[in-house]
C-alpha positions as CSV (number, residue, x, y, z in Angstrom):
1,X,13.3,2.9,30.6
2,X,10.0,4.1,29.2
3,X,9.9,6.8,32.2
4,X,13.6,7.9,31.6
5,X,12.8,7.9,27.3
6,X,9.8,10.2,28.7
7,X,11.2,12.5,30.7
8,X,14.0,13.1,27.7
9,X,11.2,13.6,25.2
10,X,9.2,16.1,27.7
11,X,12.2,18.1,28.1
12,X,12.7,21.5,29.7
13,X,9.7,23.2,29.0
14,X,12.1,26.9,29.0
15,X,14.9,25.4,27.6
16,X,12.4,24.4,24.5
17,X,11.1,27.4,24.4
18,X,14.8,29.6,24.3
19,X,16.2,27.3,21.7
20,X,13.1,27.1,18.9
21,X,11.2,30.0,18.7
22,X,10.4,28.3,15.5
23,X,10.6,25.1,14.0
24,X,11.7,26.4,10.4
25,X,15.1,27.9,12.0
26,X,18.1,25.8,11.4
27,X,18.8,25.7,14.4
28,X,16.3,23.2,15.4
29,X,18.3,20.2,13.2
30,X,20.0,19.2,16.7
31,X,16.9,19.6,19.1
32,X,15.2,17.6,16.5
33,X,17.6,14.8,16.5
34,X,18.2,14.6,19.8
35,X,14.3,15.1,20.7
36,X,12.5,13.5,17.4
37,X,14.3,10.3,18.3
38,X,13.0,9.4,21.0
39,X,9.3,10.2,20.1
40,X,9.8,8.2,17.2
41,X,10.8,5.3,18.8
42,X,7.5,5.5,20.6
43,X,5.4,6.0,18.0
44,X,7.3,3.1,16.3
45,X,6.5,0.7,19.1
46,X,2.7,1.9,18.9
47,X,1.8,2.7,15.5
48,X,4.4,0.4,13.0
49,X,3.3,-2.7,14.6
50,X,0.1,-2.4,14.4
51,X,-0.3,-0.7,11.1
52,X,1.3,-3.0,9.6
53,X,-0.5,-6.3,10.9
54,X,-3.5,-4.5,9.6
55,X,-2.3,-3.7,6.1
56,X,-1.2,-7.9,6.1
57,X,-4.8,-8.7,6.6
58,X,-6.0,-6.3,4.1
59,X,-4.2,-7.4,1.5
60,X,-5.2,-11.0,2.5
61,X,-8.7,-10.4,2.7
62,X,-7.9,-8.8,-1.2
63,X,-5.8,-11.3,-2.6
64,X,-7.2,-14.7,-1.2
65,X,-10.0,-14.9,-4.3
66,X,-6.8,-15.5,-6.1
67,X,-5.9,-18.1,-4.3
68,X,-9.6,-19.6,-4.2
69,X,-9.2,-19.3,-8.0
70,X,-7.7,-22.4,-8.4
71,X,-7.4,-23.9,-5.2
72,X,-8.5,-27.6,-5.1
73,X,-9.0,-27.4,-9.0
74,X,-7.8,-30.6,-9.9
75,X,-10.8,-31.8,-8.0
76,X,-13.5,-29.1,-9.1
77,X,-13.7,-27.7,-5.3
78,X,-12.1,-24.3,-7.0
79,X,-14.2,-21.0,-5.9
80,X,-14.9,-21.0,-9.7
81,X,-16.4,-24.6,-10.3
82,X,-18.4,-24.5,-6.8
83,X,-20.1,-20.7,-8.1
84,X,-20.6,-21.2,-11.8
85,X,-17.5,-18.4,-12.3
86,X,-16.1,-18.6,-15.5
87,X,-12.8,-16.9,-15.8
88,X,-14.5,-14.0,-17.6
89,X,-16.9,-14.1,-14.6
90,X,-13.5,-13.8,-12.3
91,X,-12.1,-10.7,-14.5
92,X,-15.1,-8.9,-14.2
93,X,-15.6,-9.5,-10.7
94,X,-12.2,-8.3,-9.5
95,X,-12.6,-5.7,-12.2
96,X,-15.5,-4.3,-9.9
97,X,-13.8,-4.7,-6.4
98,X,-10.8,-2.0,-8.2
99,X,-13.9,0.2,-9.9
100,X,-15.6,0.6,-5.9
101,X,-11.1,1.1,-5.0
102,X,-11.1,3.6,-7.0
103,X,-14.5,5.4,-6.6
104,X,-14.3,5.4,-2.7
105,X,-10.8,6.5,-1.8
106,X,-11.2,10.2,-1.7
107,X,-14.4,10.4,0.2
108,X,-12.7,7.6,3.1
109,X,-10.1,10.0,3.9
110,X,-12.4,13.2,3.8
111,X,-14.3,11.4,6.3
112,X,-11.2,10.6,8.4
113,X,-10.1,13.9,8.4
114,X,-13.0,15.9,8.4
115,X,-15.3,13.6,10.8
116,X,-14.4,10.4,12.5
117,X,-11.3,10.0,14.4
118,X,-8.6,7.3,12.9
119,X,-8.6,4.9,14.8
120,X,-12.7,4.7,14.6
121,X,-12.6,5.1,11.1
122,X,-10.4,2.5,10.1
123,X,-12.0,0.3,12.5
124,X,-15.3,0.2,11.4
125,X,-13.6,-0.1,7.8
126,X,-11.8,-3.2,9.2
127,X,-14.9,-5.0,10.8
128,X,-16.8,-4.5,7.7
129,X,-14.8,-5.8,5.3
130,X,-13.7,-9.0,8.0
131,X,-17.9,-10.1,7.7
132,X,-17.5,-9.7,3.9
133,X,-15.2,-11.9,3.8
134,X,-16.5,-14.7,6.1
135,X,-19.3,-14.3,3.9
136,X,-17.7,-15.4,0.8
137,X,-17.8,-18.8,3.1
138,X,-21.2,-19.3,2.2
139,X,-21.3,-17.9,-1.3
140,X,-23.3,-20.1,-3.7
141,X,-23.9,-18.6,-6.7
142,X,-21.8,-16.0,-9.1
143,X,-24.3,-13.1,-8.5
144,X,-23.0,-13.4,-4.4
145,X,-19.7,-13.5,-5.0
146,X,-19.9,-10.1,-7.7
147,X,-22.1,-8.3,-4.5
148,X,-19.5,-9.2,-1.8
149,X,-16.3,-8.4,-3.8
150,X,-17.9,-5.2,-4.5
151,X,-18.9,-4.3,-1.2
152,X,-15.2,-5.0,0.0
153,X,-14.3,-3.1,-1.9
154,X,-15.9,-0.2,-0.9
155,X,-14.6,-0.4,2.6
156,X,-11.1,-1.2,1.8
157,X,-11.0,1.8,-0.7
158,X,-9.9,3.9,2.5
159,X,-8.0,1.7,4.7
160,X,-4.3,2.4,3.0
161,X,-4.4,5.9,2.4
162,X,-6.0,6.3,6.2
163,X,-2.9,4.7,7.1
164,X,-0.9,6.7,5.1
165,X,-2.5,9.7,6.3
166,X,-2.3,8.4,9.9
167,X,1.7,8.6,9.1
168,X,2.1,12.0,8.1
169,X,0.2,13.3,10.9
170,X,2.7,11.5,13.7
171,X,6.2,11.7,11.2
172,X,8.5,14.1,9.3
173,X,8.8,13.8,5.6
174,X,12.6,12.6,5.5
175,X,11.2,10.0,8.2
176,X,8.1,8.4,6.5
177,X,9.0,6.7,3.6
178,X,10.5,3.9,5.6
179,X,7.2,3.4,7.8
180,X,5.3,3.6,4.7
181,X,7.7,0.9,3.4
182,X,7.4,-1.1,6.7
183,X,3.2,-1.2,6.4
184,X,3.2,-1.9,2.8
185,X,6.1,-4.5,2.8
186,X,4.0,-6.4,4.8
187,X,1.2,-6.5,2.0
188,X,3.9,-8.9,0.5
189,X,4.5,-10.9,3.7
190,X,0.6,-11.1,3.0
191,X,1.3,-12.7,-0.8
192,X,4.0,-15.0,1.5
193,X,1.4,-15.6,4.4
194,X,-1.7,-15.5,2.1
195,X,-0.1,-18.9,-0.1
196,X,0.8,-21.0,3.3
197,X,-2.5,-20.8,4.6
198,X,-4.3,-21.7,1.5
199,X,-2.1,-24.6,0.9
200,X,-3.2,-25.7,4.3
201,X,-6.6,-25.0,3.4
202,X,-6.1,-26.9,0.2
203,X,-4.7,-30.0,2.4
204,X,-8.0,-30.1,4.4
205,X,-10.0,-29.6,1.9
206,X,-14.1,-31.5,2.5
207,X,-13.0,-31.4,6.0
208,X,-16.6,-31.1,7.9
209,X,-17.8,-31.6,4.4
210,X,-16.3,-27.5,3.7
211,X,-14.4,-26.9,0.9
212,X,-11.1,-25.7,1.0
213,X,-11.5,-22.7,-0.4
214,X,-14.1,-21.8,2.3
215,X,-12.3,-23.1,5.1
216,X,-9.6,-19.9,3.8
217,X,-12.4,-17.4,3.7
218,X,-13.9,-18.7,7.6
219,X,-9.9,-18.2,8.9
220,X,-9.1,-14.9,7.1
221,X,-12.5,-13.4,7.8
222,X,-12.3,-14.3,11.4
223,X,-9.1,-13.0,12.1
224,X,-9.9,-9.5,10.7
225,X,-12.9,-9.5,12.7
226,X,-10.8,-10.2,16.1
227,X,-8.6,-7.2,15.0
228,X,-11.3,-4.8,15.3
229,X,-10.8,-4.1,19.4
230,X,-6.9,-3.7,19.5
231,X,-7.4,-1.3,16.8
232,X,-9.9,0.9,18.6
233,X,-8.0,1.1,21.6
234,X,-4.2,1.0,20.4
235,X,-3.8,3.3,17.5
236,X,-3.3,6.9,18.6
237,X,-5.2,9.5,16.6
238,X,-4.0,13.4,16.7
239,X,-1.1,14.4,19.0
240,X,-3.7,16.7,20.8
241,X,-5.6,13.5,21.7
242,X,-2.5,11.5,22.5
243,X,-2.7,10.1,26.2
244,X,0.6,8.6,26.2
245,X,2.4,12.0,26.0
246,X,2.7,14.8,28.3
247,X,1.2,18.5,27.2
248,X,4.5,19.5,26.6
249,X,5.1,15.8,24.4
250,X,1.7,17.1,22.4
251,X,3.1,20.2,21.7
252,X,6.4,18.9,20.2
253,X,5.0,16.4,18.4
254,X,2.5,18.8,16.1
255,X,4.9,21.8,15.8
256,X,7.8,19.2,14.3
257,X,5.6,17.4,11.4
258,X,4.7,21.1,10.3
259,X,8.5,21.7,8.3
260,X,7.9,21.1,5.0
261,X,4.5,19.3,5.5
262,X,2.5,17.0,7.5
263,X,-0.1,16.9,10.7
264,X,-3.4,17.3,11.0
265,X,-6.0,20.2,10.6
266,X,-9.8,20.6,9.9
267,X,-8.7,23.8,7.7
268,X,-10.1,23.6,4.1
269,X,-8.1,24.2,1.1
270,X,-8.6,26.7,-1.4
271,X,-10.5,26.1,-4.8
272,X,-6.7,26.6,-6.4
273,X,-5.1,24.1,-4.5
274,X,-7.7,21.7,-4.8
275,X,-7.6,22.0,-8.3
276,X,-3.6,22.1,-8.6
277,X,-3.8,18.7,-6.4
278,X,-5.9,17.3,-9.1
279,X,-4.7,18.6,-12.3
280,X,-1.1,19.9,-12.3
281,X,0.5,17.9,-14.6
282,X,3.3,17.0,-12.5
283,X,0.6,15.7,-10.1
284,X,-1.1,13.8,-12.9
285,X,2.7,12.1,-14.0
286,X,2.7,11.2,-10.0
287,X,-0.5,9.4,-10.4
288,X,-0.2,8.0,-13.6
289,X,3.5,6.3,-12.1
290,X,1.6,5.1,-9.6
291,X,-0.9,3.9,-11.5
292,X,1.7,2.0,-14.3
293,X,3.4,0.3,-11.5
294,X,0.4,-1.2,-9.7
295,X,-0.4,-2.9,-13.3
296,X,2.1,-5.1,-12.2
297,X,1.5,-5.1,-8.1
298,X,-2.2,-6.7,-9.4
299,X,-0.8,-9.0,-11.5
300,X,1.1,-10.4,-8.0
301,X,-2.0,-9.8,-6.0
302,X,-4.7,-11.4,-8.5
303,X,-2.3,-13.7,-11.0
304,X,0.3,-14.9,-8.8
305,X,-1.2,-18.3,-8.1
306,X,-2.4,-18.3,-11.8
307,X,1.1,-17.1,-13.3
308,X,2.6,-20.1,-11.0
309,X,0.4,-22.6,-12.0
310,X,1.4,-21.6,-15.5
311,X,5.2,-22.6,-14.8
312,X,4.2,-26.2,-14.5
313,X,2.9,-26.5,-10.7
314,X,-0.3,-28.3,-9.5
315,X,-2.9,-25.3,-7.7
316,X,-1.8,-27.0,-4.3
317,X,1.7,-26.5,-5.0
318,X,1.6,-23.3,-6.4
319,X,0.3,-21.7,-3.3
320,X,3.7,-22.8,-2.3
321,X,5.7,-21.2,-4.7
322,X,4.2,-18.1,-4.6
323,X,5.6,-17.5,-1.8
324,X,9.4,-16.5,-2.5
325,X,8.9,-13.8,-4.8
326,X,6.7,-12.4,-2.6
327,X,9.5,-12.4,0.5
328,X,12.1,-11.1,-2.3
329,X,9.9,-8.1,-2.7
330,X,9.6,-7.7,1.3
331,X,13.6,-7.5,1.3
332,X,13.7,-4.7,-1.3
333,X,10.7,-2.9,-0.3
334,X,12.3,-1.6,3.5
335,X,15.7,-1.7,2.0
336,X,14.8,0.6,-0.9
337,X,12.7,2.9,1.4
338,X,15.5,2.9,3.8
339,X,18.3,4.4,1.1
340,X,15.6,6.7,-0.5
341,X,15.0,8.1,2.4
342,X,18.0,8.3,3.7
343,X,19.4,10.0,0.4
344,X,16.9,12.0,-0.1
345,X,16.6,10.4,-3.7
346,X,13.2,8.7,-4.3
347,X,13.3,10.0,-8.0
348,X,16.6,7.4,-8.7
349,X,15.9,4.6,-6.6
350,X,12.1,4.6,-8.5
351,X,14.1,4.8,-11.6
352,X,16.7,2.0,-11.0
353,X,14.6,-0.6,-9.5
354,X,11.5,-0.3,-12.0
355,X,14.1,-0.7,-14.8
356,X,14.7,-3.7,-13.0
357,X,11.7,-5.0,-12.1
358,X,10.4,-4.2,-16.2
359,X,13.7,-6.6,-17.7
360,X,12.5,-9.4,-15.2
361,X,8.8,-9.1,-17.3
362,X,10.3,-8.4,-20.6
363,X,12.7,-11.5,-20.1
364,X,9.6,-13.8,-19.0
365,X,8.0,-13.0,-21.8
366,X,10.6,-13.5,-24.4
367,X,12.0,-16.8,-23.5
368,X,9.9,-20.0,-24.3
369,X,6.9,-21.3,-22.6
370,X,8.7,-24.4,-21.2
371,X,12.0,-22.5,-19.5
372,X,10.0,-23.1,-16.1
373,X,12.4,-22.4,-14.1
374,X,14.2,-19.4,-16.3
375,X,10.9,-18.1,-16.3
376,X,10.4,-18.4,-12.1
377,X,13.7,-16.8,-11.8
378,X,12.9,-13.5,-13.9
379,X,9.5,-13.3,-11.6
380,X,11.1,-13.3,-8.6
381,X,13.3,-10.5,-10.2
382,X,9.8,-8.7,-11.7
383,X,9.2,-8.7,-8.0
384,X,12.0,-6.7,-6.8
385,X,10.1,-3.9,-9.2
386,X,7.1,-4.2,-8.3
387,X,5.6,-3.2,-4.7
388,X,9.0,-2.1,-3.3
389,X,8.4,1.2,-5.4
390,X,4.6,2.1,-3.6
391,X,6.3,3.3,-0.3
392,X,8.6,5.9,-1.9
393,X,6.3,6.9,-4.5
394,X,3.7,7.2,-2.1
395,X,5.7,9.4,0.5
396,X,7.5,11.8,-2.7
397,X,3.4,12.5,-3.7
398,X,2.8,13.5,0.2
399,X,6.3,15.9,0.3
400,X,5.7,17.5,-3.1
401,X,1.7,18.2,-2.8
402,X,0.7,21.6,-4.0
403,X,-0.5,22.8,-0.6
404,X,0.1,21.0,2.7
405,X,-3.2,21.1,3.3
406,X,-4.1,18.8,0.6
407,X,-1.8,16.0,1.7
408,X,-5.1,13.4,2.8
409,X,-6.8,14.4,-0.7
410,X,-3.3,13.7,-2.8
411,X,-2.9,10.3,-0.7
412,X,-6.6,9.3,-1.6
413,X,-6.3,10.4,-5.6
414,X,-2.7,9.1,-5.7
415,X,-4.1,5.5,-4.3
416,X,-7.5,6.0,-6.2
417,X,-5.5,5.4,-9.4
418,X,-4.0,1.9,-7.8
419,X,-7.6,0.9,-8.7
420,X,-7.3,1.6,-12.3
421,X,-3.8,-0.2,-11.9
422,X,-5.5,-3.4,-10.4
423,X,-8.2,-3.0,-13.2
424,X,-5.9,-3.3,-16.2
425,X,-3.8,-6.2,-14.4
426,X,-7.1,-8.2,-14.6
427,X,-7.7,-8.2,-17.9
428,X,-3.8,-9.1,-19.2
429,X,-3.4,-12.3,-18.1
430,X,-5.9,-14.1,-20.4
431,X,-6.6,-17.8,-19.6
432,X,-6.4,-18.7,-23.4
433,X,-2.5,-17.9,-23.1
434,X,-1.7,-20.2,-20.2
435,X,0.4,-22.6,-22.8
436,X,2.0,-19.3,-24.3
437,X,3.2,-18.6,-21.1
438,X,1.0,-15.3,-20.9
439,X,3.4,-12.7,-23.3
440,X,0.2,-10.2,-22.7
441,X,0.7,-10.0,-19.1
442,X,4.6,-9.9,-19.0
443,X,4.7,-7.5,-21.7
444,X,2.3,-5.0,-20.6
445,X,3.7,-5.4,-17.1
446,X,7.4,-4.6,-18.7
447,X,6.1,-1.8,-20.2
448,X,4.7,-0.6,-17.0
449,X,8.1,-0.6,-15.4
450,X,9.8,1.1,-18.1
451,X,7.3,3.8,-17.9
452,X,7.8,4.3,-14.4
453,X,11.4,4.8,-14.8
454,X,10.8,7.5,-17.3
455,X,8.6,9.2,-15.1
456,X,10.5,9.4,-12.1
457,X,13.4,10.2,-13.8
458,X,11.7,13.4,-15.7
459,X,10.0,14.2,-12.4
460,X,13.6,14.0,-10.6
461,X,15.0,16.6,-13.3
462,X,11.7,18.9,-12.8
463,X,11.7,18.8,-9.1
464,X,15.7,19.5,-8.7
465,X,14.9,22.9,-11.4
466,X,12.0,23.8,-9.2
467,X,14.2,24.4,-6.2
468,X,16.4,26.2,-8.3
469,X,14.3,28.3,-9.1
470,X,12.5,29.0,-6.1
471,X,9.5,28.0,-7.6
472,X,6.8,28.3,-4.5
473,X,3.5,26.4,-3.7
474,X,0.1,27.3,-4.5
475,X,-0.5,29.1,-1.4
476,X,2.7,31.6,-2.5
477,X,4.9,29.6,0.6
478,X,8.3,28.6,0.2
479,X,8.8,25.1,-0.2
480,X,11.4,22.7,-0.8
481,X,10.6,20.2,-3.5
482,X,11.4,16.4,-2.6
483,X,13.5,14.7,-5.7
């Protein structure tokens, strides 16, 4: 089947030739269907998988000091009681792991594109943050803990938007979104995964005289480490490079990402588009969205276990029940990203489901402490509004960047601010308001979501006026403006 799928996708070499002279002619929409499908079902099989097993265990090896937090704490083998970590101590230190986020995402992806091949790249970020983490075994002290968080995240900074770049050199823009979706949907398989295996390492807990919080640090960090090989020799880099297809398969595969953005190229951008990337103001109300909503995608990463705990469950068993919100979101995520795709209406589907997402928070907040399970109920709905949004959002900034050759730079900033997201999210939900039922965190996190909503909805009406009026990028080429 894979020869047959082959042959298809090679083609006649003349026929392709007669039939596109170009791939902006309309005439291409049947070739590209015909042709584009079967290539992406390869690249599916090749890329997806793995992508997304890796973004899992990023987000593991991120989240699981929140569930080390208070795992065990009923016995005082928490990560805090064994380091000397107050919760201020906790704050700051996550505060520092989304400072390095932030700091290190632009230069990552210059690297990737301008130096080290993908796969390499995000290797070498992979096995470097894996030891960090098996290091945080051994931590003893508060000052270890602040150095490791920091150092991971430094090399973490780059992994998502390499993978996000990775996608838009391989797919078209109507055909990203819901791979984007796919990688980062399983970030919340990762919250889902991420509380099973600390309750198990909460069951076992002195085993071998280990804590169970250490124990979850030995089996995350090891498993990242293993993941290092199949990532250097499975995930394909450039089409040019690409073994698996034919010289003719190369060729298709570069020429059909270039309509209306997308592939890869050493070119540099001018001092203009640099500058338009990083200062238009409807690139600034991209990353400022983005920015709002992952307020309340670091409250789930960080607080989850916290914000559980908080509904009346014991650390053990909140590990537990962290884990349906997080499937919820899964659900809505490739579902979402699917239809706004499909419709070719990320502005709406933003706007809808943050709305959402921002009445679960406001709801939380407003009913009384003790309505446990009311109060479960509207976080599993917060959830729905929370990282569902990241893939659309993500792919509308890579279809609508000023120049397509500033794509990897607009990813990096665009991510970048998910670090002044994650640093906000850790300072909401303040320990003291536990018994309150934390109305700083589910307030500032509805107000999040409502801002989203407005955004999206005034970048919708901006972006649908900009075709209208032919409004052209900042290289003077005709584009048509994703809404």
């Amino acid at each position: 089947m894979e020869k047959i799928e082959a042959q298809h996708l090679e083609g006649n070499v003349e026929e392709g030739k007669e039939a596109r002279p170009s791939l902006q002619e309309t005439e291409v929409e049947e070739f590209d269907h015909r042709r584009s499908k079967l290539l992406n079902r390869r690249l599916d099989f090749r890329i997806l998988p793995l992508c997304c097993w890796l973004y899992l265990l990023n987000f593991l090896d991120r989240g699981n000091i929140g569930n080390a937090r208070v795992l065990n704490q009923e016995t005082g083998d928490d990560l805090l009681h064994k380091t000397g970590m107050t919760s201020t101590g906790y704050a700051l230190t996550v505060t520092l792991f989304s400072v390095a986020y932030t700091l290190f995402e632009v230069p990552s992806n210059w690297i990737m594109k301008h130096y080290v091949t993908p796969s390499r790249w995000l290797a070498i970020l992979l096995g470097s943050w894996g030891c960090l983490t098996l290091g945080f075994a051994f931590v003893k002290n508060y000052a270890t803990v602040l150095a490791l968080r920091l150092l991971i995240g430094v090399f973490e900074a780059g992994f998502f938007p390499g993978i996000v770049y990775l996608i838009t050199i391989w797919y078209r823009h109507n055909e990203r979104a819901v791979r984007i979706a796919y990688v980062i949907a399983f970030c919340n398989l990762a919250g889902a995964f991420g509380g099973a295996i600390a309750y198990g390492m909460g069951t076992i807990n002195g085993a071998a005289g280990v804590e169970g919080f250490r124990w979850l640090f030995i089996v995350e960090g090891v498993i990242t480490i293993l993941t290092v090989l199949p990532t250097l020799f499975i995930l394909p880099d450039y089409p040019a490079r690409a073994k698996f297809l034919s010289a003719e398969g190369k060729s298709f595969a570069e020429d059909r990402v270039k309509n209306r953005g997308g592939g890869w190229s050493r070119q540099h951008a001018t001092r203009k588009e640099i500058l338009d990337t990083f200062l238009s103001p409807r690139m600034l109300a991209h990353y400022f969205a983005y920015a709002a909503n992952v307020v309340t995608q670091g409250s789930f990463t960080f607080f989850a276990p916290s914000i559980v705990s908080g509904l009346g469950y014991q650390s053990i068993h909140a590990q537990l029940m962290t884990v349906p919100p997080w499937v919820i979101g899964f659900v809505v995520a490739i579902a979402l990203s699917y239809s706004a795709d499909r419709f070719e209406a990320r502005g709406l589907h933003i706007t809808v489901m943050s709305t959402i997402g921002g009445l679960g928070w406001l709801t939380a907040g407003l009913l009384p402490p003790t309505a446990y399970v009311e109060r479960y109920g509207c976080l599993c709905l917060a959830a729905a509004g929370a990282f569902p949004l990241a893939p659309s959002m993500t792919n509308w900034v890579t279809c609508n960047t000023p120049s397509l050759l500033t794509i990897p730079l607009a990813i990096a900033l665009n991510n970048s601010c998910a670090g002044i997201g994650q640093i906000i999210s850790q300072w909401i939900w303040k320990a003291d308001e536990a018994k309150l039922g934390y109305p700083t965190g589910n307030f500032v996190c509805a107000a999040c979501d409502f801002l989203v909503a407005i955004i999206a909805l005034c970048l919708r009406l901006y972006y649908a006026r900009m075709n209208k009026k032919g409004v052209r990028d900042a290289r003077g080429e005709t584009r048509v403006w994703a809404y």
